[in-house]
C-alpha positions in Angstrom: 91.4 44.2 21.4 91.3 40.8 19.5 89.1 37.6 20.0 90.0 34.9 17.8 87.7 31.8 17.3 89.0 28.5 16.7 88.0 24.7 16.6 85.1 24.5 14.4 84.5 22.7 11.6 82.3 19.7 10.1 81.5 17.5 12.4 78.7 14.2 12.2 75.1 14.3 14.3 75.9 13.3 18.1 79.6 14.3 17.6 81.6 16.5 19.7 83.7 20.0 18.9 85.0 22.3 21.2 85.4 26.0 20.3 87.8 28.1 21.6 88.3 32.1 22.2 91.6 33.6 22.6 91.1 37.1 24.1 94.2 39.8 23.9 93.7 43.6 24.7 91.5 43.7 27.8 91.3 42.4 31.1 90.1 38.9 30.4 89.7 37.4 34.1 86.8 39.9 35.1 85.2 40.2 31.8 81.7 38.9 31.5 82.2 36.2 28.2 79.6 34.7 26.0 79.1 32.8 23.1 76.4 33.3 20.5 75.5 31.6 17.0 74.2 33.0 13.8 71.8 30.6 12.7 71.2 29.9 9.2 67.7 32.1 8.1 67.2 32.5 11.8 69.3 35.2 13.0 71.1 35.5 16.6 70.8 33.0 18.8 73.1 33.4 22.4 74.2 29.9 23.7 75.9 30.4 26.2 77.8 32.9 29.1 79.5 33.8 31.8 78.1 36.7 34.1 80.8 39.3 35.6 80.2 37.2 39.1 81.2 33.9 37.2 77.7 32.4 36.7 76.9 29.7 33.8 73.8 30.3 31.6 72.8 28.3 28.6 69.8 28.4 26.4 67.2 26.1 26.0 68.6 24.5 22.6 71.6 23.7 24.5 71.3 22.9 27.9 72.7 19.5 28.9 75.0 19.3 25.7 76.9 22.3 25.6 79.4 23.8 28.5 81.1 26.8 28.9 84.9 27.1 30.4 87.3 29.5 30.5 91.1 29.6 31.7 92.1 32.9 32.9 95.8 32.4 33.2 95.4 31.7 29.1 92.9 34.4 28.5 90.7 31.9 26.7 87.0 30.8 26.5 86.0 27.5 25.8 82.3 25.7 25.1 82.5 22.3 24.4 79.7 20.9 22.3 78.6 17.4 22.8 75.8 15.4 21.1 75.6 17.8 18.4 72.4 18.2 16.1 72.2 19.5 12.5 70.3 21.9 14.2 73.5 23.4 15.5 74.6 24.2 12.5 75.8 27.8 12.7 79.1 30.6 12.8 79.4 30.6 16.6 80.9 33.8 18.4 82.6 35.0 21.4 82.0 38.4 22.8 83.3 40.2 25.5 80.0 41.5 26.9 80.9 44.5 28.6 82.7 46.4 26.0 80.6 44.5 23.3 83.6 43.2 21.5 82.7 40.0 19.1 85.3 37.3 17.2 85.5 36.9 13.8 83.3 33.8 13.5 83.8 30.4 12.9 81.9 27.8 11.3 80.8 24.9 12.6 78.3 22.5 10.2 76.6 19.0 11.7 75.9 16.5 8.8 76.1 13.2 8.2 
């Protein structure tokens, strides 16, 4: 099983990243996915998800700037972030939520 994160980076206030989540080993398609952050001196924040029936959630902190995609003839995850905040700054996650698999991380930093 392998989940690899890519897309981050550094990126100014009110710009625009998308992360993606290349998923291998499983069965992708009916997999409930989400994506979670680890907030600096905060801890674990979840951002965003798809249940196994294929609804969206999103938190608070997100809503209306973030959205979650995936394509499941590529076995990737998507969440595009728009009008991003330094607040946001955090190594973002995928996980496969029903066998509690997680990516490696990647960094993704909002400053000006």
């Amino acid at each position: 099983v392998q989940l690899v994160e890519s897309g981050g980076g550094l990126v100014q206030p009110g710009g625009s990243l998308r992360l993606s989540c290349a998923a291998s080993g499983f069965t992708f398609s009916s997999s409930a996915m989400s994506w979670a952050r680890r907030l600096p001196g905060v801890g674990l924040e979840w951002v965003s998800g798809f249940t196994s029936d294929g609804n969206t959630y999103y938190a608070v902190s997100v809503k209306d700037r973030f959205t979650i995609s995936r394509d499941n003839a590529k076995n990737t995850l998507y969440l595009q972030m728009n009008k991003l905040k330094p607040e946001d700054t955090a190594v973002y996650y995928c996980r496969a939520d029903e066998y509690d698999y997680w990516g490696q991380g990647i960094q993704v930093t909002v400053s000006s």
